[in-house]
Backbone bond lengths (Angstrom), bond angles and torsions (degrees), N, CA, C in turn:
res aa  C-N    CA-C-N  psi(-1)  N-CA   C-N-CA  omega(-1)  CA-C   N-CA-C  phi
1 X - - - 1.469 - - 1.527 109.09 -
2 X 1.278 125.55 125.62 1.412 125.92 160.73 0.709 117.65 -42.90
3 X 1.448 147.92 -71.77 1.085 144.15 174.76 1.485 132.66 -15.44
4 X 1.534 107.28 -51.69 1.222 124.28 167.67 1.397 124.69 -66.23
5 X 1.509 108.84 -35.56 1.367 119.41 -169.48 1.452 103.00 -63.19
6 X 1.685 98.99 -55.69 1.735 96.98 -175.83 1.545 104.73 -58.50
7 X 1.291 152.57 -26.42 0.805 132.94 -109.51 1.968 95.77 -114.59
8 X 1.581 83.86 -37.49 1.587 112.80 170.64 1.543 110.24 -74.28
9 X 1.349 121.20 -29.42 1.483 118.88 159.62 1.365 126.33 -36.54
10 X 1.688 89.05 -66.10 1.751 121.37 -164.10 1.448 83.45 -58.48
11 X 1.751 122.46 -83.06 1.306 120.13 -139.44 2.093 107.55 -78.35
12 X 1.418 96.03 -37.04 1.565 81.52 -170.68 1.483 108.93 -94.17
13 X 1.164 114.13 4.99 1.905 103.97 -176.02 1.225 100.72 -146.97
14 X 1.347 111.48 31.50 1.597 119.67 163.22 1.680 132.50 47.52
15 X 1.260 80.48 15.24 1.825 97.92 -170.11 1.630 101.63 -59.77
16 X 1.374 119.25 128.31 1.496 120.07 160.84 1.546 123.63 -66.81
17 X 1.236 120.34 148.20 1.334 118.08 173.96 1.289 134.39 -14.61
18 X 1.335 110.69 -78.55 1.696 144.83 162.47 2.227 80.71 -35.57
19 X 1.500 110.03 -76.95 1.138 101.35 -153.39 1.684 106.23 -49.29
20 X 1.018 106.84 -38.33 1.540 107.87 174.91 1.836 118.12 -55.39
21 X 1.008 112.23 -63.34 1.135 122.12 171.86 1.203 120.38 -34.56
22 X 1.336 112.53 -38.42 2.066 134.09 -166.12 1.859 94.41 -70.75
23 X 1.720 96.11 -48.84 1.622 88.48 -157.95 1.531 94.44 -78.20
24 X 1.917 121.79 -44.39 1.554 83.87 -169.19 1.529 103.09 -104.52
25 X 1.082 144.04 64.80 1.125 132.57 135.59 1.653 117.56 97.48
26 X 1.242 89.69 6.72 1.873 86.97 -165.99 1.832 98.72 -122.10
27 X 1.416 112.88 168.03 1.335 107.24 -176.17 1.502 120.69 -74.90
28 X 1.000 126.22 173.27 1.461 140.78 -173.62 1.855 102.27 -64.06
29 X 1.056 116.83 -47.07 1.488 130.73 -171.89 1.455 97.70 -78.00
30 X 1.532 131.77 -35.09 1.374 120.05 -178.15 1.634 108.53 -58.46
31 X 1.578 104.59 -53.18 1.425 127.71 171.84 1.029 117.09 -37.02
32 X 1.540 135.37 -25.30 1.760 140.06 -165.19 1.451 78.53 -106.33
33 X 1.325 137.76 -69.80 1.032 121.91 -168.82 1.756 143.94 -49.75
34 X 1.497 109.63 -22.17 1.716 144.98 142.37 1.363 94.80 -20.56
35 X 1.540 76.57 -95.04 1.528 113.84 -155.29 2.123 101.63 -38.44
36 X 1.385 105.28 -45.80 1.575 107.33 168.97 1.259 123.93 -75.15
37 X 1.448 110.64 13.01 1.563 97.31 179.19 1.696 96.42 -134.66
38 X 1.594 106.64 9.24 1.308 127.65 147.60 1.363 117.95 -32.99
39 X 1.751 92.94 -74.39 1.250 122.69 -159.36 1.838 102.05 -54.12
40 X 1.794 95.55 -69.05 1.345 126.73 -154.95 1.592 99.52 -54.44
41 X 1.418 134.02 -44.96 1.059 144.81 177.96 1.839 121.14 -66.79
42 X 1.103 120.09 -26.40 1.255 161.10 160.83 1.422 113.75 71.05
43 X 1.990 103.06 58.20 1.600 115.20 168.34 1.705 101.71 -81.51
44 X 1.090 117.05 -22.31 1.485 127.38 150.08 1.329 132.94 -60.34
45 X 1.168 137.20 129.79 1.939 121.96 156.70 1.533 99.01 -126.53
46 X 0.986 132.14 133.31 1.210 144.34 140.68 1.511 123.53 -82.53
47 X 1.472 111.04 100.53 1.687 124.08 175.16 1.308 104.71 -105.52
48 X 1.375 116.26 127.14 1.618 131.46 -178.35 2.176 99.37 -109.71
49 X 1.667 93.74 78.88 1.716 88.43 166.54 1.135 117.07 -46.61
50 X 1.789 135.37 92.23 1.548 106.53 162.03 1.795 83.68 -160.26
51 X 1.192 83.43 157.30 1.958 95.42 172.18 1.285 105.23 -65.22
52 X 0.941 117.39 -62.57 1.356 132.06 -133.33 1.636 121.73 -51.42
53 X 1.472 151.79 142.32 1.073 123.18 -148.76 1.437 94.94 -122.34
54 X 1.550 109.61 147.47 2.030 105.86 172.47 1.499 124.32 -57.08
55 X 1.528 106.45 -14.76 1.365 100.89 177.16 1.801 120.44 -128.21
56 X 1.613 101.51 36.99 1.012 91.78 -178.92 1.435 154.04 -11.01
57 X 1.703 105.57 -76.11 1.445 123.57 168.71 1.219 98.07 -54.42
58 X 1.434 137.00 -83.98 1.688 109.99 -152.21 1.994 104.22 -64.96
59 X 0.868 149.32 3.45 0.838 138.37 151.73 2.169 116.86 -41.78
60 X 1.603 66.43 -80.34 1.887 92.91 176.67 1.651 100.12 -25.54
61 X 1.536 95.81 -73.04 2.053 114.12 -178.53 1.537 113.69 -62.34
62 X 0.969 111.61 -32.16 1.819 96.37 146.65 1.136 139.19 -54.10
63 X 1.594 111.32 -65.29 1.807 115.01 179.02 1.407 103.25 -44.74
64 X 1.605 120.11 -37.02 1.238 123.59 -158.93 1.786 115.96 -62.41
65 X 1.451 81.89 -58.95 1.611 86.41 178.76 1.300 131.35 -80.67
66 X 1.653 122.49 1.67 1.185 133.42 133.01 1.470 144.93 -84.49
67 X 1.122 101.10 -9.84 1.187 125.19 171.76 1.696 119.37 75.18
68 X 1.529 89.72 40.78 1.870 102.48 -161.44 1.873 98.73 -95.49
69 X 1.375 106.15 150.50 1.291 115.49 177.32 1.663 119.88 -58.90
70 X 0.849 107.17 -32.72 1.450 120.94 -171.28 1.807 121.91 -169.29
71 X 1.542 104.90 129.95 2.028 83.99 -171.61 2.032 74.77 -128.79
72 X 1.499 86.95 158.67 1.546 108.59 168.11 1.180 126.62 -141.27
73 X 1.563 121.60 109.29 1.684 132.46 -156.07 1.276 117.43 -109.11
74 X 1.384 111.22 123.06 1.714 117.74 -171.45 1.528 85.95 -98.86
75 X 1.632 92.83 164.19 1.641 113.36 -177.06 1.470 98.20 -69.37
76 X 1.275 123.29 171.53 1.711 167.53 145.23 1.015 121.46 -74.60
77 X 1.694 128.83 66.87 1.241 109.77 168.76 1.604 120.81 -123.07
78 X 1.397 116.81 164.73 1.691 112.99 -165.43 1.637 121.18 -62.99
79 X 1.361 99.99 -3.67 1.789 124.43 -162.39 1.621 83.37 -111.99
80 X 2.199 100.69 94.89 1.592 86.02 177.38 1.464 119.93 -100.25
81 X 1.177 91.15 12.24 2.217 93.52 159.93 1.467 111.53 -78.08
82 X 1.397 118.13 -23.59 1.620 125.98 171.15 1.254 114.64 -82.68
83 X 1.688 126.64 -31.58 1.116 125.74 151.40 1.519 130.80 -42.10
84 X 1.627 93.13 -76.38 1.767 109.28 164.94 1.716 105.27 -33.95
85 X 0.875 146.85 -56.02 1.339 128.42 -148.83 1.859 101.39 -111.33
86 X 1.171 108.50 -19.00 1.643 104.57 152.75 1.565 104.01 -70.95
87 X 0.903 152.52 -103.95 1.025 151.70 171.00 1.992 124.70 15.15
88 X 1.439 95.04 -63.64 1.514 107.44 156.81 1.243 131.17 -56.42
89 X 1.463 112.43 -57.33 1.711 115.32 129.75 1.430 140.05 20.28
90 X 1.585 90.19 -81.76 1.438 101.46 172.14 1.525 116.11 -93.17
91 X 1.012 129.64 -41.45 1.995 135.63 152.37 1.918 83.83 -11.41
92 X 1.150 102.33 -74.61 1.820 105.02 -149.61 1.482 96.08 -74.94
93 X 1.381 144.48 -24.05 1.382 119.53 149.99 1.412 123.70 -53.32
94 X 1.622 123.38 -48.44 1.157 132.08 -177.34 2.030 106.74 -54.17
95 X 1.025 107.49 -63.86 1.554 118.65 159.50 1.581 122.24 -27.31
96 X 0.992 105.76 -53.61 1.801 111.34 -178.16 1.990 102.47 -88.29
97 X 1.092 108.98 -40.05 1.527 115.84 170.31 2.253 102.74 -42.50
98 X 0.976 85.41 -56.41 1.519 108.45 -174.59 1.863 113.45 -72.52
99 X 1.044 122.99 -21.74 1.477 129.84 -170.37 1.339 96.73 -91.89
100 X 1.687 115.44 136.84 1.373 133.29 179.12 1.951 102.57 -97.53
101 X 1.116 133.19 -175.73 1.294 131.31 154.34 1.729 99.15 -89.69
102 X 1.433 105.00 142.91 1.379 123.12 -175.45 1.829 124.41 56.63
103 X 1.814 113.76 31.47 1.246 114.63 178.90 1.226 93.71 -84.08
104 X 1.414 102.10 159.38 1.745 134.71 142.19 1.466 115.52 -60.14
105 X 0.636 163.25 104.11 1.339 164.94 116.52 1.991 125.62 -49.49
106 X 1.204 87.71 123.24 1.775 79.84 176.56 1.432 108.61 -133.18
107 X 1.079 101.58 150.37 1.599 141.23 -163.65 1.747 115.95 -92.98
108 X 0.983 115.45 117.12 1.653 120.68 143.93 1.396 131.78 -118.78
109 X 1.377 97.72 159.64 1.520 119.15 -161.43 1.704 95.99 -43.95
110 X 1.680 136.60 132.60 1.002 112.32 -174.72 1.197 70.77 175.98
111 X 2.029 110.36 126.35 1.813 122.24 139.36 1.345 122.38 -55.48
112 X 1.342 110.54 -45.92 1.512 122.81 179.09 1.683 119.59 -65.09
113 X 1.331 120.28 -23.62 1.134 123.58 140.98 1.452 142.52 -59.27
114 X 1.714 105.23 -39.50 1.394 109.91 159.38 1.242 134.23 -78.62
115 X 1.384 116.40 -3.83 1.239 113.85 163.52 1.665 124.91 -93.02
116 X 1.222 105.74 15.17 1.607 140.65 -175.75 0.937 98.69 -91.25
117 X 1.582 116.83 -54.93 1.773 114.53 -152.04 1.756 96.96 -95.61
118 X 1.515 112.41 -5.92 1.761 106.98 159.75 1.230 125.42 -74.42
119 X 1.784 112.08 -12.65 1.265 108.72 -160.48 2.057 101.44 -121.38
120 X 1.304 92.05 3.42 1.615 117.38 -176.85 1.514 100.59 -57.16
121 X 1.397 147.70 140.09 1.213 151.53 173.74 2.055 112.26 -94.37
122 X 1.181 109.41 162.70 1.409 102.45 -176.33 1.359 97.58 -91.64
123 X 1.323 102.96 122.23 1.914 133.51 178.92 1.273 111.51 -126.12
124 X 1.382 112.44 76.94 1.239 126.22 164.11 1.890 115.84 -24.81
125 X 1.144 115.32 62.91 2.007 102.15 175.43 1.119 115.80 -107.16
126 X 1.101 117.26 -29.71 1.704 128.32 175.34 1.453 99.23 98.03
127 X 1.452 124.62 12.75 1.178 124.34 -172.62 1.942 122.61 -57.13
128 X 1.080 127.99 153.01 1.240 135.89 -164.39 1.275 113.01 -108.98
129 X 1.466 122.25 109.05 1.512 114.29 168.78 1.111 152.62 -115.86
130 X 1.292 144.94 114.47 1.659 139.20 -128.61 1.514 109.87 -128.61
131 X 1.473 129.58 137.73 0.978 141.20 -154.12 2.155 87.74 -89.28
132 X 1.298 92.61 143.99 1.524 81.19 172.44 1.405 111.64 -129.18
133 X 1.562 112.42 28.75 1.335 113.43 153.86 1.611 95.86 -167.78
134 X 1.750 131.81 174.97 1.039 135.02 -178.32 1.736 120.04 -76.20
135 X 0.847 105.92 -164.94 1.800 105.96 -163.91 1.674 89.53 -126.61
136 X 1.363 84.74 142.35 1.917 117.18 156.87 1.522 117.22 -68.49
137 X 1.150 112.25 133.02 1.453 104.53 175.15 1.507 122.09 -95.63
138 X 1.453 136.63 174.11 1.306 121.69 -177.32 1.651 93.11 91.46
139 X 1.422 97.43 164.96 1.563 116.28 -161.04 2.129 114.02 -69.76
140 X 1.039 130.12 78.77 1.494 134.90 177.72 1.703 99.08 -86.29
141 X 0.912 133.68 13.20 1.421 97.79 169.08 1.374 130.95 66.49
142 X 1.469 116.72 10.87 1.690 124.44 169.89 1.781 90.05 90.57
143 X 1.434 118.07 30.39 1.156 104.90 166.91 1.435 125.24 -103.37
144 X 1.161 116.22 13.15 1.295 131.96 -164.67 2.155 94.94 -77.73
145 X 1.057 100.38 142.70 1.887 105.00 158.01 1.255 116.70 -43.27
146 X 1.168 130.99 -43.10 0.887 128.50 -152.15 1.706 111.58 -108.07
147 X 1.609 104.65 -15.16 1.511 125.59 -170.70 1.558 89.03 -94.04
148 X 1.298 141.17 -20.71 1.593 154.23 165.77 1.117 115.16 -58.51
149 X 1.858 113.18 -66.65 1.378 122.34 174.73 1.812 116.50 -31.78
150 X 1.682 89.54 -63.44 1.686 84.11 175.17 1.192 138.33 -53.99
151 X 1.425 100.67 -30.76 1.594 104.80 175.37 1.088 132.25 -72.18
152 X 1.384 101.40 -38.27 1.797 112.30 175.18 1.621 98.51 -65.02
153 X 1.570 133.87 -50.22 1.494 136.71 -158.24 1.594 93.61 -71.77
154 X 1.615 117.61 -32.69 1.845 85.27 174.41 1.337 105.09 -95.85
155 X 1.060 133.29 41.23 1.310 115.58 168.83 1.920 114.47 -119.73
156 X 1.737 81.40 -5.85 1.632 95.45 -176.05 1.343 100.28 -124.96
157 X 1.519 121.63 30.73 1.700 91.50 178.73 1.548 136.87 76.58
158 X 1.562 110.34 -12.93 1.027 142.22 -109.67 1.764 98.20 -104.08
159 X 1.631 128.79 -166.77 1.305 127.34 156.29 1.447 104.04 -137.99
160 X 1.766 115.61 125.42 1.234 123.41 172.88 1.721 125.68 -95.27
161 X 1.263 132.64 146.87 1.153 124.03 -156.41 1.562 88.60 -132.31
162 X 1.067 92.17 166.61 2.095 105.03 -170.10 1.125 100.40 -139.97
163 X 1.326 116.83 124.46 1.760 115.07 177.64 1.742 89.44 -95.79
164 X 1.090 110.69 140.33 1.646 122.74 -169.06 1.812 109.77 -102.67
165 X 1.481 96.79 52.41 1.887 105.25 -172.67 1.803 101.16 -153.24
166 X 1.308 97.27 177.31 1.463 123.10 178.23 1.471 103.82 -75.09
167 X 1.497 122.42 171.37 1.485 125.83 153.87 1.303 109.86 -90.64
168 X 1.452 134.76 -36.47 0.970 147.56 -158.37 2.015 104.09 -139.53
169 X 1.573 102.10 103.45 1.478 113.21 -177.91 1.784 103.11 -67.18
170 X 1.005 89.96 -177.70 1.975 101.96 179.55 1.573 80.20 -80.94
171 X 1.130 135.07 -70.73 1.733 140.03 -173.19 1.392 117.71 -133.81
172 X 1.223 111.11 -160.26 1.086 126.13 -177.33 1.358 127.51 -58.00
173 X 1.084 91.66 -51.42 1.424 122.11 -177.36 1.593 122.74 -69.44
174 X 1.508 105.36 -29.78 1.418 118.43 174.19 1.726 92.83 -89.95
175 X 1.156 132.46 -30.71 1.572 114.80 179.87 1.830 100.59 -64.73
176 X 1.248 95.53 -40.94 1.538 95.41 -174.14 1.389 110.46 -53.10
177 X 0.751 132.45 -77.36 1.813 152.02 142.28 1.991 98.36 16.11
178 X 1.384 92.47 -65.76 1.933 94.67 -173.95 1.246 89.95 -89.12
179 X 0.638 171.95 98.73 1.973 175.46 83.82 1.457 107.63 -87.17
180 X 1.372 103.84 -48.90 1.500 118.57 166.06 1.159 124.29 -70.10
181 X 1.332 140.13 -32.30 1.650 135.32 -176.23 1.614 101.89 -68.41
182 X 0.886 126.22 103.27 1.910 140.75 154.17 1.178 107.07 -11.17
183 X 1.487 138.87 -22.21 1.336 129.72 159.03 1.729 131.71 -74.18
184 X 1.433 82.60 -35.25 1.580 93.85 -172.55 1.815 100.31 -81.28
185 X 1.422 97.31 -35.08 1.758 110.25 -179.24 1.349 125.56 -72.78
186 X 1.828 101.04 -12.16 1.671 103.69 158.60 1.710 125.70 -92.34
187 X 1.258 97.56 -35.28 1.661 131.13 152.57 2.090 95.94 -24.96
188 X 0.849 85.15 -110.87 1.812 112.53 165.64 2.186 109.47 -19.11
189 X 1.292 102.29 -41.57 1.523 107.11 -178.09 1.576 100.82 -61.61
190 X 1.502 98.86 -64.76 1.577 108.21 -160.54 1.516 116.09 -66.15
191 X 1.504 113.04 -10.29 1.508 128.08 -166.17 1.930 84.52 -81.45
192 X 1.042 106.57 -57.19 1.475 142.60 164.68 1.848 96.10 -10.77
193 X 1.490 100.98 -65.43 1.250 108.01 -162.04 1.987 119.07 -107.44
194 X 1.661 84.92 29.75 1.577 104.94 -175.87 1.654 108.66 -52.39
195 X 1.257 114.27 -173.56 1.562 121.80 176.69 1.591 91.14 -129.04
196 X 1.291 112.07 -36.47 1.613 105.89 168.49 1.192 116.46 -155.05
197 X 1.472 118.28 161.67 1.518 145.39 -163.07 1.454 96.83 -125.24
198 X 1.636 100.40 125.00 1.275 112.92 165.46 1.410 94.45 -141.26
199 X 2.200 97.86 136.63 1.005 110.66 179.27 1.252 113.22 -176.34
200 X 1.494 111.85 150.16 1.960 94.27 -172.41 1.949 108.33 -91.03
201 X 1.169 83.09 -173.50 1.590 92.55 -174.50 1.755 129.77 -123.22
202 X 1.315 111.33 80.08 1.497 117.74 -173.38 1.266 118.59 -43.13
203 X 1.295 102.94 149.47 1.821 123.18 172.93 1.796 83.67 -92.18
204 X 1.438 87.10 -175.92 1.533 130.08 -170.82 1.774 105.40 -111.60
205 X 1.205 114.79 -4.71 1.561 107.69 -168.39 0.904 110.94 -93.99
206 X 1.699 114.68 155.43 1.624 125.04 -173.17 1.918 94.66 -36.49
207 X 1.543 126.49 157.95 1.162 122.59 146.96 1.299 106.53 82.00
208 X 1.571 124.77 -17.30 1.610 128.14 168.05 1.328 127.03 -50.24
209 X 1.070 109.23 90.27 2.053 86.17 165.80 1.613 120.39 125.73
210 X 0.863 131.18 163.16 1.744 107.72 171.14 1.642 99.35 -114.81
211 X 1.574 121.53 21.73 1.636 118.88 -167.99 1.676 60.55 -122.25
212 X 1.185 121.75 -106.14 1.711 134.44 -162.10 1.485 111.71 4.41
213 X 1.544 107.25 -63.26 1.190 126.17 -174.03 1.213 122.75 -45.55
214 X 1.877 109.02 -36.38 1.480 114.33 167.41 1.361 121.79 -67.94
215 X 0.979 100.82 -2.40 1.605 99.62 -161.90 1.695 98.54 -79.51
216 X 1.199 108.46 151.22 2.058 112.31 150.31 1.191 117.27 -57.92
217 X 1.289 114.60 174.39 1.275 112.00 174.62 1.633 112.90 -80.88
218 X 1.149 135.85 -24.46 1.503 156.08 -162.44 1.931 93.87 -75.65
219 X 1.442 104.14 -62.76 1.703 108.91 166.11 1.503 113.23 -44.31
220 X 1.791 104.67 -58.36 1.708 75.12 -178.75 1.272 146.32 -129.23
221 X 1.991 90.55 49.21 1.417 110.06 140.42 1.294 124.83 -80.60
222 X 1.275 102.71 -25.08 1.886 113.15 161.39 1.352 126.07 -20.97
223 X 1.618 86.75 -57.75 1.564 101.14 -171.04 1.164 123.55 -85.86
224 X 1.732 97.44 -31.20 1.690 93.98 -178.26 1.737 108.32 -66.02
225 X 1.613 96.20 -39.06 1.255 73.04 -177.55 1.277 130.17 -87.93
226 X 1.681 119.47 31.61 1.515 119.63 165.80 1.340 97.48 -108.21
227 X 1.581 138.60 39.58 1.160 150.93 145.13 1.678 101.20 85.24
228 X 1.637 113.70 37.09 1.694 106.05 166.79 1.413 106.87 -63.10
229 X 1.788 113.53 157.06 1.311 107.01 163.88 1.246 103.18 -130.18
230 X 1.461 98.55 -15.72 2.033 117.05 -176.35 1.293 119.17 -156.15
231 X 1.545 90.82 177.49 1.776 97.74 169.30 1.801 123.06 -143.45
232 X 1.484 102.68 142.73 1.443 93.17 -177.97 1.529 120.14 -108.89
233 X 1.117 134.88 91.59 1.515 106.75 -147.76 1.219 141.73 89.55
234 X 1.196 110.74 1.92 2.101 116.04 -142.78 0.845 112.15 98.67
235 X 1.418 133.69 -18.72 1.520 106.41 -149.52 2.021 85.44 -104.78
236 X 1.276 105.46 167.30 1.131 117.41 -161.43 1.768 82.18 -119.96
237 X 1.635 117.47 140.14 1.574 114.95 153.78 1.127 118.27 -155.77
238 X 1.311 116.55 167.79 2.029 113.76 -166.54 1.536 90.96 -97.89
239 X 1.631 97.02 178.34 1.343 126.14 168.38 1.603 115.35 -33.86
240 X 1.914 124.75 -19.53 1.393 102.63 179.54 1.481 100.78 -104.94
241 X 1.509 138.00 18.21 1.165 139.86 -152.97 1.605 115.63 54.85
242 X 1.384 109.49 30.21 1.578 111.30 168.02 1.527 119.67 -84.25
243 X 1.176 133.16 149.34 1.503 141.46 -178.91 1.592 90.77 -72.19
244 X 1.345 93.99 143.40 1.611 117.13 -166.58 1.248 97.90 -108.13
245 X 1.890 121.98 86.51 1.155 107.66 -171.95 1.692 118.31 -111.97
246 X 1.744 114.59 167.97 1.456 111.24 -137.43 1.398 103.86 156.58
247 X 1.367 100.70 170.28 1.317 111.06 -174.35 1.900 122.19 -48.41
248 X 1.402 75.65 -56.08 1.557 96.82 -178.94 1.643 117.40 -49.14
249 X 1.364 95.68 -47.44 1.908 105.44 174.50 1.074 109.31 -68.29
250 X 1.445 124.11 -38.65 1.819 107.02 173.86 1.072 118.89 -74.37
251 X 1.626 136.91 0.37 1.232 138.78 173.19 1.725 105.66 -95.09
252 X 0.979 108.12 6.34 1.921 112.93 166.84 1.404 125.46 -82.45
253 X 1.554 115.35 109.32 1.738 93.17 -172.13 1.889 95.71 -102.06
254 X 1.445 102.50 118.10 1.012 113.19 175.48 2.176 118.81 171.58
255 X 1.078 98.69 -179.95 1.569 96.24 -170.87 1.411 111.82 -67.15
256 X 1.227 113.45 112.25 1.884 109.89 163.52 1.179 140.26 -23.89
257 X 1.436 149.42 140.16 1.433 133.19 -139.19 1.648 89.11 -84.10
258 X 1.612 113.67 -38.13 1.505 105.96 163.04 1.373 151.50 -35.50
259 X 1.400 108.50 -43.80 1.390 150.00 151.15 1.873 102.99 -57.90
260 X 1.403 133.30 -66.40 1.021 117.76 -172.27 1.961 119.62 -69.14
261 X 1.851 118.56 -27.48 0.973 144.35 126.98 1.812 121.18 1.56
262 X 1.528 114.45 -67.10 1.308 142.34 163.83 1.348 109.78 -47.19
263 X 1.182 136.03 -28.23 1.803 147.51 -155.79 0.905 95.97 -70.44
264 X 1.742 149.88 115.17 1.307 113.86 -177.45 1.839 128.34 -74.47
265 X 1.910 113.77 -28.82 1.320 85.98 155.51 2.063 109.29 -130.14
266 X 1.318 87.31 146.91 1.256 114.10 -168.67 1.709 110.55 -104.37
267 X 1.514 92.22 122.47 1.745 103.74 -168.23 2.061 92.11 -110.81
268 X 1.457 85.55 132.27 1.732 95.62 175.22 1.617 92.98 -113.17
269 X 1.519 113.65 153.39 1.405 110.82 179.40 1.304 97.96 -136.13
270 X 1.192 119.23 110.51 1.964 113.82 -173.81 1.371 110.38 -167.41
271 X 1.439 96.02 145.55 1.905 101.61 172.75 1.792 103.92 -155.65
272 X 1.069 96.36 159.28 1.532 112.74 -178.32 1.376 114.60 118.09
273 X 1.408 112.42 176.09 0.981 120.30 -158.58 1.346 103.99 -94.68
274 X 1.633 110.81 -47.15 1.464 102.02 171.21 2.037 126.01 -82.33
275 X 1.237 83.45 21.23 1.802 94.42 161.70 2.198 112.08 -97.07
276 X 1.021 102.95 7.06 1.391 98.40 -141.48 1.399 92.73 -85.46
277 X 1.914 127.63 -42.72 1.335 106.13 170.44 1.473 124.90 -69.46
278 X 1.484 126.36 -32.46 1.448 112.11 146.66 1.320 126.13 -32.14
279 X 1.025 132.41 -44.62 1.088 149.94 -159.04 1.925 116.16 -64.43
280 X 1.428 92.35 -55.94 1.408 117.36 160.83 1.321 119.59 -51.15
281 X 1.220 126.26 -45.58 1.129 131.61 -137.70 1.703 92.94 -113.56
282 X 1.252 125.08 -22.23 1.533 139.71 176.91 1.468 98.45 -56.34
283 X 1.742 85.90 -56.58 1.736 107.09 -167.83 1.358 123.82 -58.77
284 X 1.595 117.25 -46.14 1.455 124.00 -158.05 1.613 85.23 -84.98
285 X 1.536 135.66 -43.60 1.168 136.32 -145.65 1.686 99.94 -74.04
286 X 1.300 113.32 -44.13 1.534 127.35 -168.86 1.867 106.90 110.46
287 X 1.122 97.43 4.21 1.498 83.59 158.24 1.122 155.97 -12.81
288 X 1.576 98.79 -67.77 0.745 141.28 171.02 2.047 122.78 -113.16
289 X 1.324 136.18 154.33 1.506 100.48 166.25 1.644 88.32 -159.23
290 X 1.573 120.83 19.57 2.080 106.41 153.60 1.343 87.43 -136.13
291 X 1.171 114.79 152.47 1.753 130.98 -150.97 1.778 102.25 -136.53
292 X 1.166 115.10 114.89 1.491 109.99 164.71 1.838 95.05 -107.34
293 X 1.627 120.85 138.72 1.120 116.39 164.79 1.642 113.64 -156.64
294 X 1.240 124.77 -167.88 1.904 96.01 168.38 1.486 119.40 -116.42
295 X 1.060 140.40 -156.50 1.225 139.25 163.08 1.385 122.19 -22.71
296 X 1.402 94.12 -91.27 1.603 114.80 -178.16 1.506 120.05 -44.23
297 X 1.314 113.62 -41.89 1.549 123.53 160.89 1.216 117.91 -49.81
298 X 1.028 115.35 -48.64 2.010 128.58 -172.78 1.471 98.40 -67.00
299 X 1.189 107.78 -64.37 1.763 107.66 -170.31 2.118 94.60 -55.82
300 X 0.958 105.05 -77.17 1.697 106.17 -176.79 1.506 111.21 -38.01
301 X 1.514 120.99 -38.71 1.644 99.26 149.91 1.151 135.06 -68.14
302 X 1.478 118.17 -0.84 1.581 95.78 -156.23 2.196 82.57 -119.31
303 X 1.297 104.41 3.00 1.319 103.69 -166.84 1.956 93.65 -99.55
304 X 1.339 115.79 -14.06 1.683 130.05 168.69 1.205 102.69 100.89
């Protein structure tokens, strides 16, 4: 196969382009093009052994001025399918960095999480993963809690758990109702008694979120105007990291921002611009306290 031939040129016998090109016969530009579909196809891997991280310093000056255990920053670039999957990238280093053999782990509703658990590697831990509130229906993209659990458990060996409810009840009364069934209430215990929380962190803007989005418009002026700025999980909270409580929150079947709060470590996964006063407010409150985000986010937090 050509492909291969050049490919074993380039990387194991150091042959230059041109030199490649000379011996088998094809142009210099065919050869760049190989060699990139080397990569992209992945008869190639490129592994860079080294600790060391691309964004050191604002890392460091992040944890600092939030006072977070650990943050991990993917690049900024204008190519946001190269973004998106750098980004995910680093989520699933930060993730496996963080996983013990035999943790609990719990899950919220989150795209930015599922595009984590595509880019997640097989890590044998046997680790266990639990939805810590119910799922939205309609098309998410494997973002559901429970569409997470699985992914992370085959990729670790792992055990996935299914909370057997909605995120959002018809009312009150129906959250009450699934809070109460012994399935969903053992579901909910063990999420309860995680070692870590992974989950992203919603804005407030038109089009935010896969919970927001459901909402009417009447809901979420609701909220803004009971001072939401974000969400962790479901849970909706203002500017001091307080639970935004209300109609809407008692129709959530899932763990209290208090309860999720309690976790001892808590992974936020977020970037953009319109994540950024959530973002703050995750951070300063303790919301949140290990941070995956990218460049541009990091500097714009750390600049206020």
């Amino acid at each position: 196969m050509l492909l291969g031939r050049v490919a074993r040129m380039y990387y194991e016998h150091g042959l230059t382009h041109q030199e490649i090109a000379d011996t088998l016969g094809v142009s210099r530009i065919r050869v760049t093009r190989l060699l990139a579909e080397a990569r992209e196809t992945g008869v190639v891997e490129i592994i860079v052994h080294v600790e060391e991280s691309l964004f050191a310093d604002d890392e460091r000056d992040l944890a600092a001025a939030f006072g977070l255990r650990q943050v991990w920053i993917s690049p900024s670039v204008a190519d946001e399918q190269k973004a998106a999957r750098a980004f995910a990238s680093v989520g699933a280093e930060a993730l496996a960095a963080k996983l013990e053999p035999d943790a609990v782990v719990a899950l919220g509703l989150s795209t930015a999480v599922a595009l984590v658990a595509e880019e997640f590697p097989d890590h044998p831990l046997a680790a266990s993963f639990v939805p810590v509130a119910g799922s939205v229906s309609g098309l998410v993209n494997g973002a559901n809690p429970h569409e997470l659990a699985l992914a992370f458990a085959r990729r670790t060996n792992g055990r996935a758990f299914h909370l057997p409810a909605p995120l959002l009840a018809a009312s009150p009364e129906a959250a009450a109702a699934s809070l109460a069934d012994p399935g969903v209430r053992e579901v909910l215990e063990l999420a309860a008694r995680a070692d870590t929380l992974v989950a992203g962190i919603g804005g407030t803007a038109r089009g935010q979120g896969l919970l927001l989005s459901s909402l009417g418009d009447a809901e979420r002026e609701r909220l803004l105007a009971d001072g939401a700025v974000g969400d962790l999980a479901g849970r909706f909270f203002d500017a001091d990291g307080d639970a935004v409580h209300g109609a809407l929150d008692a129709r959530v079947v899932g763990l209290g921002l208090d309860e999720l709060r309690a976790i001892p470590n808590r992974l936020g996964i977020a970037r953009g611009e319109t994540k950024l006063a959530a973002l703050r407010t995750a951070l300063s409150s303790g919301l949140v306290n290990l941070l995956v985000t990218d460049s541009d986010t990091a500097r714009a937090l750390l600049a206020g």
